[in-house]
C-alpha positions as CSV (number, residue, x, y, z in Angstrom):
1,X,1.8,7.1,-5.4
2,X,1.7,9.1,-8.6
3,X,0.1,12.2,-7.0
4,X,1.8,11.5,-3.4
5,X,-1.4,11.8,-2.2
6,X,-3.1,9.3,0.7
7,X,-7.2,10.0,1.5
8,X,-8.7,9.1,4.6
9,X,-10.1,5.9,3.3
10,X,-6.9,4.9,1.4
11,X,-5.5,5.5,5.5
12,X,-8.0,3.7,6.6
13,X,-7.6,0.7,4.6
14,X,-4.0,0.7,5.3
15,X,-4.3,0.5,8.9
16,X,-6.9,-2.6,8.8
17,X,-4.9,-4.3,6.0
18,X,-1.5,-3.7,8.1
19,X,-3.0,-4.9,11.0
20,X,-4.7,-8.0,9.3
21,X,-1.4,-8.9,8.3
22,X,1.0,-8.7,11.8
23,X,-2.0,-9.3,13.7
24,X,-1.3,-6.6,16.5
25,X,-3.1,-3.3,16.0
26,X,0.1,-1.4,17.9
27,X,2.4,-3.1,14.9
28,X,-0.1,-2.7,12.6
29,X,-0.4,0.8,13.4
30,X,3.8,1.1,13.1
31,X,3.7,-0.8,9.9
32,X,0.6,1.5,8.5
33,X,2.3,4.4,8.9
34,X,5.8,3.3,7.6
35,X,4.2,1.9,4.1
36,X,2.0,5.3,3.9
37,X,5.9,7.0,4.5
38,X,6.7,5.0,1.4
39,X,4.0,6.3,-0.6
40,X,4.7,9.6,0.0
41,X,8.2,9.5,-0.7
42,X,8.7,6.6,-3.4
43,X,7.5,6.9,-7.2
44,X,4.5,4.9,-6.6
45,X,2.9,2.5,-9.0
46,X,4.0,3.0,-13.1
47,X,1.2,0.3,-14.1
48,X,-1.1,-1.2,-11.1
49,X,-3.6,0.3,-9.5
50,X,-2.4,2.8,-6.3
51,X,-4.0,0.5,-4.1
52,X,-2.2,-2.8,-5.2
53,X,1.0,-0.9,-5.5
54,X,0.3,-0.2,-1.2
55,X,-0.9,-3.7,-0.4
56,X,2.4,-4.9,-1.6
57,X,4.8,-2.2,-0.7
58,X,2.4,-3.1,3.1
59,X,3.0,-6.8,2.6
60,X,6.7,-7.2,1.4
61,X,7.5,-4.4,4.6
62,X,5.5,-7.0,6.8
63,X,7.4,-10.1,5.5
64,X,10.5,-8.3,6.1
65,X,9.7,-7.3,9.5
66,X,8.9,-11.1,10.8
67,X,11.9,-12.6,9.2
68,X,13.9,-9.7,11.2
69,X,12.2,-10.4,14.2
70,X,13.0,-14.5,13.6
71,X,16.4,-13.3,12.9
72,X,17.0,-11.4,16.2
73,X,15.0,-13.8,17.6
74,X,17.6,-16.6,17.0
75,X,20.8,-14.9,17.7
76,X,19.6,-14.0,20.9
77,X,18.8,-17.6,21.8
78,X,22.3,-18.4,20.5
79,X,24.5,-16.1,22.5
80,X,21.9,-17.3,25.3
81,X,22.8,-20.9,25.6
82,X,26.2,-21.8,27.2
């Protein structure tokens, strides 16, 4: 974000938004935390509003995280069969 700077309620929302969208509130929590890391440390938004900046940065990290998780997922059932 511009000002690299995260209220409690941007936090807040975060956490329910990550959890809405892995549907666990421990992975929500992980992914909560990793997006608000990217906040922090990225250049945030140039033209959107710091909120839609985070619920993509949140949702793109989430997409990436189940297609990982598929990923590993599938080579383990592959070295699994005989």
């Amino acid at each position: 974000m511009k000002d690299h700077s995260l209220d409690s309620m941007d936090l807040l929302w975060l956490a329910g938004l990550a959890r809405a969208l892995v549907g666990d509130a421990a992975a929500g929590e992980d992914l909560a935390q990793d997006a608000a890391l990217a906040a922090l440390q990225g250049p945030g938004p140039s033209h959107a509003p710091p909120r839609a900046w985070l619920a993509g940065v949140t949702r793109r990290m989430a997409a990436r995280r189940f297609r990982d998780e598929s990923r590993r997922r599938d080579r383990e059932r592959n070295v699994a069969q005989p």
